[in-house]
C-alpha positions as CSV (number, residue, x, y, z in Angstrom):
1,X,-50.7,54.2,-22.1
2,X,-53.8,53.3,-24.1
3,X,-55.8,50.1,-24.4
4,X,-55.1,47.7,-26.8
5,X,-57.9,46.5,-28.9
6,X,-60.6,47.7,-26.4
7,X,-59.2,44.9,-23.9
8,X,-58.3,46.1,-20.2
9,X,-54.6,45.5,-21.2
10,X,-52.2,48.1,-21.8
11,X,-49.6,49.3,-23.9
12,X,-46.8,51.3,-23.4
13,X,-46.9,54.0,-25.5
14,X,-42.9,53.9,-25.1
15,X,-41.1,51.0,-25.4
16,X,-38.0,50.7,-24.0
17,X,-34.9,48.4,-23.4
18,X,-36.1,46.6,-19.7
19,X,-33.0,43.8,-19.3
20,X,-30.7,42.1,-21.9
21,X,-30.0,38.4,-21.2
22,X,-26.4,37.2,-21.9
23,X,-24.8,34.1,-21.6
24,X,-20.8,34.3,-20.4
25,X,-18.1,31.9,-19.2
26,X,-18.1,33.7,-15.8
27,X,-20.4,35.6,-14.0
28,X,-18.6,37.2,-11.4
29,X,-16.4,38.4,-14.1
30,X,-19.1,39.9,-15.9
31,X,-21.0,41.1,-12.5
32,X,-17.7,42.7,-11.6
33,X,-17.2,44.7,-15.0
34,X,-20.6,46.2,-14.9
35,X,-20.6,47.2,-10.9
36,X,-17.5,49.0,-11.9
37,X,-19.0,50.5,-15.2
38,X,-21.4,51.6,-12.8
39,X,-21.1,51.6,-9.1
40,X,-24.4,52.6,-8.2
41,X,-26.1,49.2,-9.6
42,X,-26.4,46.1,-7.2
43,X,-27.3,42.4,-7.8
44,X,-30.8,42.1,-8.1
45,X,-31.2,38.4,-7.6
46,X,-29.6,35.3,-8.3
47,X,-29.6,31.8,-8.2
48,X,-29.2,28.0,-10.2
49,X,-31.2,27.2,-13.0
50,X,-32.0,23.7,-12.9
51,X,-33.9,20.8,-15.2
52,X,-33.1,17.4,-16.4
53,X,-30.1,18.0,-19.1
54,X,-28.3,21.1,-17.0
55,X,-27.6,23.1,-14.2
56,X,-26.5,26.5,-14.2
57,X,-26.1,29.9,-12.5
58,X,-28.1,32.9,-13.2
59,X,-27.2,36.6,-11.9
60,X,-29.3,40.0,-11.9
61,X,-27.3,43.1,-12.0
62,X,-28.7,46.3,-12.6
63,X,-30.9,49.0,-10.9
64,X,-35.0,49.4,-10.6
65,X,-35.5,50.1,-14.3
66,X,-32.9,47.9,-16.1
67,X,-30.2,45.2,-15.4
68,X,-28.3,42.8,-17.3
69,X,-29.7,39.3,-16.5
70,X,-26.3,36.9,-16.3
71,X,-26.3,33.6,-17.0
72,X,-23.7,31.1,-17.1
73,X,-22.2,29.2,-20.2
74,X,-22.8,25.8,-19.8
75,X,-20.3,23.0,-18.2
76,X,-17.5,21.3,-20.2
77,X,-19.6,18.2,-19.3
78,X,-22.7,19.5,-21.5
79,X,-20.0,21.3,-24.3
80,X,-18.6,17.7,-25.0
81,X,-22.0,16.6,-25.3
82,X,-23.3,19.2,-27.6
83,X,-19.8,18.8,-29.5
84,X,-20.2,14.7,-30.6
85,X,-24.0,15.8,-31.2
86,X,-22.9,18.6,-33.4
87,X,-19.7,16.3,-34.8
88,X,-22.6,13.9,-35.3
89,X,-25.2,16.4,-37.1
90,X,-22.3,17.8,-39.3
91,X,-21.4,14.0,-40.4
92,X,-24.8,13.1,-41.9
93,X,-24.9,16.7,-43.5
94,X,-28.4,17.4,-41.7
95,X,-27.5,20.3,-39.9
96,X,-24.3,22.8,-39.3
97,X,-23.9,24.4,-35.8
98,X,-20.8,27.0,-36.3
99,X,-18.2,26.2,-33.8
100,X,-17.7,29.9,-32.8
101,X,-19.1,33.1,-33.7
102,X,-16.6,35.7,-34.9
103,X,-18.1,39.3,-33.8
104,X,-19.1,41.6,-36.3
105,X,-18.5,38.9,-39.2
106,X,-21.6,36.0,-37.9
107,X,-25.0,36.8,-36.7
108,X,-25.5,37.8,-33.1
109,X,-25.0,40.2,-30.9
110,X,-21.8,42.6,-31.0
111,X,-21.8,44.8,-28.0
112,X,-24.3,46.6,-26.0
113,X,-24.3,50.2,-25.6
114,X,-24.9,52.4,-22.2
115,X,-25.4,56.0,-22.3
116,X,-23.5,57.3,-19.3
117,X,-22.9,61.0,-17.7
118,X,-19.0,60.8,-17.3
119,X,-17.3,58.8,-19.9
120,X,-13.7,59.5,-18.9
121,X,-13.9,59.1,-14.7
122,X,-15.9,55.1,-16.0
123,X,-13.0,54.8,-18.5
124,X,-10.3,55.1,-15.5
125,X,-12.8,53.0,-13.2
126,X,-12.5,50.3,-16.3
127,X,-8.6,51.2,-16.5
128,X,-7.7,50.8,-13.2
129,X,-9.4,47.6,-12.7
130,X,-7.8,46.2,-15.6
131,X,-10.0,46.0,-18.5
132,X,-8.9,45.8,-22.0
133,X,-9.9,48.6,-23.9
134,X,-11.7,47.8,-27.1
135,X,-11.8,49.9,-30.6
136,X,-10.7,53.6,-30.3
137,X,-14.0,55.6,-31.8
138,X,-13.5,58.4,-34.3
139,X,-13.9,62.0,-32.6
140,X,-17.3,62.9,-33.0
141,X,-18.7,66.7,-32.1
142,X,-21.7,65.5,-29.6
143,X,-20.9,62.4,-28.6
144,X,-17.7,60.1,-26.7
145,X,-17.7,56.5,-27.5
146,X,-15.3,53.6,-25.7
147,X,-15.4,50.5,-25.9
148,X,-14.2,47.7,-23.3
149,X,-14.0,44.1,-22.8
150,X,-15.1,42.3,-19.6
151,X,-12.4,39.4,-18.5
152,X,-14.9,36.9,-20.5
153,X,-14.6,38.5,-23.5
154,X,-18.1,40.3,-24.0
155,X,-18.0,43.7,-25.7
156,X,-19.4,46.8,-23.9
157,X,-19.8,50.1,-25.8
158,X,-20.1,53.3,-23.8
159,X,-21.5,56.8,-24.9
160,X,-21.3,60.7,-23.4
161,X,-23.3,62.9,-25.1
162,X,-22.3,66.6,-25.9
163,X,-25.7,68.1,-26.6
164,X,-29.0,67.5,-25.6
165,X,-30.4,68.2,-29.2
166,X,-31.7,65.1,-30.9
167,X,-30.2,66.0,-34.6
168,X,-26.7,66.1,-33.2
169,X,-26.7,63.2,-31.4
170,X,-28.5,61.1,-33.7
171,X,-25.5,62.3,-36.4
172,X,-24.3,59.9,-38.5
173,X,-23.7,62.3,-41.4
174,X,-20.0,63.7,-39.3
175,X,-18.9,59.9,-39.3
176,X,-19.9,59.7,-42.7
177,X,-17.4,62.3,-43.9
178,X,-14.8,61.3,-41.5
179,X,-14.6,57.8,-42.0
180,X,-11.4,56.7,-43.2
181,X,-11.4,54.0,-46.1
């Protein structure tokens, strides 16, 4: 760590990924996907968030160094109201709010990745819970991909490597060639 600008603050001299914050349609289906995915996190905390115009729940799951912070997508009630608003908005041609995001097509978030030790024994955790598998990856010479939906529809990629060498993992020239078109 080094100072920054000669103050008594520091700064990491690596970043790295502490939480991710996502917003699903149920929590315990989400917290139940990733305690499978991996059985030795835990909830962290959890609780209601609460102010004038909503109230929802929030969820921590994850270990000492990272968790996914849960929260929950808000109520019909408020959905209705954000629908005339956005009904409203679209009328007078001020503003357009999409009404859904199609992955991989509009901006936000697609998936999150997790590096993990044994790809295949999570697969058969995910499996035998029943999770729908996602996307079959390409065969790649040092690494596994799969990918997996929770029961809310949130995409979760996961990753084994094969070598410890930073060049092969970091390959994208093999996908390159195999892609098909």
């Amino acid at each position: 760590m080094s100072s920054w600008f000669g103050t008594n603050l520091t700064i990491l001299s690596t970043p790295y990924l502490e939480h991710l914050n996502l917003t699903t349609r149920n929590i315990e289906e989400t917290k139940d996907f990733l305690l499978t995915a991996f059985p030795h996190w835990r909830i962290r905390g959890q609780g209601v968030i609460k102010n004038s115009s909503y109230s929802r729940k929030w969820m921590h799951v994850g270990d000492d160094v990272f968790y996914c912070a849960l929260e929950s997508a808000q109520s019909n009630e408020s959905v209705l109201f954000r629908n005339k608003i956005k009904n409203l908005l679209i009328h007078l041609h001020t503003y357009i709010i999409p009404y859904s995001r199609l992955p991989y097509s509009d901006p936000g978030i697609n998936h999150v990745g997790f590096a993990v030790d044994d790809i295949d024994l999570l697969g058969k955790r995910l499996l035998k819970k029943g999770y729908k598998q996602g996307i079959i990856a390409e065969d790649h010479p040092f690494r596994k991909r799969i990918y997996f939906y929770d029961n809310c529809g949130n995409e979760f990629e996961f990753i084994q490597y094969l070598s410890s060498s930073l060049i092969e993992k970091n390959d994208y020239y093999y996908d390159t060639l195999t892609a098909k078109l």
